[in-house]
C-alpha positions in Angstrom: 100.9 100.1 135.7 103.4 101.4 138.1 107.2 102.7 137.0 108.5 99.3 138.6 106.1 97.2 136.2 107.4 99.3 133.2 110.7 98.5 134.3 110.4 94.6 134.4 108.6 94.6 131.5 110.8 96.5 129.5 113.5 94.1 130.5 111.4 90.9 129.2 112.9 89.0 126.2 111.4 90.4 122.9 109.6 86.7 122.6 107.5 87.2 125.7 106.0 90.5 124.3 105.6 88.9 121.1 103.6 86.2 122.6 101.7 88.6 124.7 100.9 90.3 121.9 100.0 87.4 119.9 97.8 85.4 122.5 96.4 88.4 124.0 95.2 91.1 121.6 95.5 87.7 118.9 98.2 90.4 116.4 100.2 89.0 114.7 104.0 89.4 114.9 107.2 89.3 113.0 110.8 88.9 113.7 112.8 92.3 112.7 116.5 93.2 113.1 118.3 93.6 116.3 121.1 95.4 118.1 124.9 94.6 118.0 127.3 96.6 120.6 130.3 97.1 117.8 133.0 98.8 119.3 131.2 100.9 121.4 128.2 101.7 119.9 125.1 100.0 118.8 124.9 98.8 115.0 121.8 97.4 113.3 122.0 93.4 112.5 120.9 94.7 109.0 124.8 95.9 108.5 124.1 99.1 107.4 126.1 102.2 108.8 123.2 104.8 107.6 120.6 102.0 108.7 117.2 105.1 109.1 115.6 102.7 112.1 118.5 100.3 113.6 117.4 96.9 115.0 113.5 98.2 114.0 113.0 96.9 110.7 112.0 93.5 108.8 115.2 91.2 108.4 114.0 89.4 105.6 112.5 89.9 102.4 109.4 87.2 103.4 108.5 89.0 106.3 105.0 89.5 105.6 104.3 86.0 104.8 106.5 84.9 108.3 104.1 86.9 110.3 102.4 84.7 112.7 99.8 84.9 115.0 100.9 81.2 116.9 102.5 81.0 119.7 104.0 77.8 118.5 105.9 79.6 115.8 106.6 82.7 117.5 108.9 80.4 119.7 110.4 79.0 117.0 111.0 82.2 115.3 112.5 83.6 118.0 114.9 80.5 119.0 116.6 81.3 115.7 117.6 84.9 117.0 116.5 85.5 120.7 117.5 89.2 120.2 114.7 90.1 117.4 112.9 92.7 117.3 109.0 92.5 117.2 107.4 93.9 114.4 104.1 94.3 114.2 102.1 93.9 110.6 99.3 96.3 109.6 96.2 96.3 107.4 95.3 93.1 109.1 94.0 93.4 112.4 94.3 97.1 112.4 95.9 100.0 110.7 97.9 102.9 112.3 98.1 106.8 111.3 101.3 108.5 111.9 101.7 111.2 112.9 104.0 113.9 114.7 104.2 113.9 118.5 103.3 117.3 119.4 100.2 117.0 116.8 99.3 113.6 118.4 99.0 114.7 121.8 96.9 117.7 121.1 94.5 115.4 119.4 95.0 112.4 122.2 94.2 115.1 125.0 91.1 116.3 122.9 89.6 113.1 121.8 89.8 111.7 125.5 87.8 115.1 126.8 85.4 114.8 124.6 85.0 110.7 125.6 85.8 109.6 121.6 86.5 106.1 121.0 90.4 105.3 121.2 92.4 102.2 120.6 96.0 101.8 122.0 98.3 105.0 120.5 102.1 104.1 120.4 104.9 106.6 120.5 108.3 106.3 118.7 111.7 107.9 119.9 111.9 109.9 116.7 109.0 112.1 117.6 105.9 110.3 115.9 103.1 109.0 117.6 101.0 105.8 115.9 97.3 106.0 116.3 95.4 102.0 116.1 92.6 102.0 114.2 90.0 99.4 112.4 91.6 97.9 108.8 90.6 99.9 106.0 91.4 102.9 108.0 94.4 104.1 105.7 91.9 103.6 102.2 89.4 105.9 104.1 91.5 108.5 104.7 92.3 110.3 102.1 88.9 111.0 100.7 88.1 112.1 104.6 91.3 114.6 104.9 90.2 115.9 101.2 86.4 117.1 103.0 88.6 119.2 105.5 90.6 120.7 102.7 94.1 119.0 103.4 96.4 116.1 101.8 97.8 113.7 103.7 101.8 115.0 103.1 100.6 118.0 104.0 100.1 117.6 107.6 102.8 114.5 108.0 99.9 112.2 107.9 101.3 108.5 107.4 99.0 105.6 106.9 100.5 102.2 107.5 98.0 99.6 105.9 98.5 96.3 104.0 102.2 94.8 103.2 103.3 97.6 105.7 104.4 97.2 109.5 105.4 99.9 113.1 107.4 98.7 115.4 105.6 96.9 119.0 106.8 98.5 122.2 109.4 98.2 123.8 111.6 97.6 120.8 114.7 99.5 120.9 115.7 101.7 118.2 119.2 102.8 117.6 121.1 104.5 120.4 117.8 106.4 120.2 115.3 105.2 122.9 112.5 102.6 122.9 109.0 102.8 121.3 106.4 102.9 124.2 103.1 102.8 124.6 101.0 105.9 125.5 97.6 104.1 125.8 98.9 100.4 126.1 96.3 97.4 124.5 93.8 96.5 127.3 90.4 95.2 127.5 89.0 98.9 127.8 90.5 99.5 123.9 89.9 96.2 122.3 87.1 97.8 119.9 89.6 99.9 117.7 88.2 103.3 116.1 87.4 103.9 112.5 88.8 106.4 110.3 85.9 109.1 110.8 86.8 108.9 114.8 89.9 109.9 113.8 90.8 111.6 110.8 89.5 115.0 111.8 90.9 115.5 114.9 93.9 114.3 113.8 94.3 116.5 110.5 92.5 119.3 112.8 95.9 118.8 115.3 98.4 118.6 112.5 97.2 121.6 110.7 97.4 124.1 114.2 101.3 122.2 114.3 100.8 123.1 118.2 103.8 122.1 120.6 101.6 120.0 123.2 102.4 117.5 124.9 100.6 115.5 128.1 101.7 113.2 131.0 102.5 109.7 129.9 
């Protein structure tokens, strides 16, 4: 995809990526908060001043059960706030491990030399990277970090599984930046890895704590 494809895509209206999302990879989506400009700076719909991820979070306590994977209601949805953010629910069609950036990368660069199986890998502005992976990846895990000798908190390992959610690309968060995609959903990385593609090199990355980093 070239810079001026990211661009117009970027610009879309939060319900065209939730439908792409939706009748594309068949995810389901949810509306989250949005962005207000108040007096000069950007405040999450939420209301909060200390908001932790402005316009990125679930606006409703029903959340979960809103989440839909029809393009029908996804309309709907977002004809009642056109500004929504699009969330995206785990532990159903996948799960995600979260980890740091510089961690992610390093693991990223050496999974793709060594031809592993990858699904799409997200990146947030605050420095965290979101690996997709097959549901029941987040149960897995911890009994796979404990056979390399680590926990979980230990290396800043997050699992996001059922009643749980991560932000879609390009949602905005904050004054911040955008969440992007590093390896973007396609036809190439429909077959998501399971937790023994990934937990390893990933604990393996966040234990060395290296400052990598690749080309986007």
């Amino acid at each position: 995809m070239t810079k001026l494809d990211e661009t117009t895509e970027a610009a879309a209206a939060p319900v065209e990526h939730a439908l792409r999302y939706v009748t594309e990879q068949h995810w389901d989506v949810s509306p989250g908060t949005w962005l207000e400009p108040t007096g000069g700076a950007l405040r999450c719909s939420c209301g909060s001043t200390a908001c932790a991820t402005p316009g990125a979070h679930p606006a409703r306590p029903r959340w979960a059960e809103e989440a839909t994977g029809s393009a029908h209601t996804v309309r709907a949805l977002w004809s009642e706030q056109p500004g929504a953010s699009v969330l995206l629910p785990t532990g159903r069609t996948f799960d995600v491990l979260d980890v740091p950036e510089s961690a992610g990368f390093l693991a990223l660069a050496r999974m793709e030399r060594l031809g592993a199986t990858l699904g799409p890998v997200a990146a947030t502005p605050s420095g965290r990277l979101f690996f997709f992976a097959l549901p029941g990846t987040a149960r897995k895990a911890p009994p796979l970090l404990r056979r390399t000798g680590r926990t979980a908190d230990a290396l800043d390992l997050t699992a996001h599984a059922e009643d749980d959610w991560v932000p879609a690309p390009p949602t905005r968060v904050g004054h911040r930046g955008a969440v992007q995609w590093v390896r973007r959903p396609s036809t190439d990385n429909r077959w998501l890895p399971d937790a023994d593609d990934l937990v390893a090199p990933l604990a393996y990355a966040c234990g060395r704590g290296a400052p990598y980093r690749v080309g986007a």
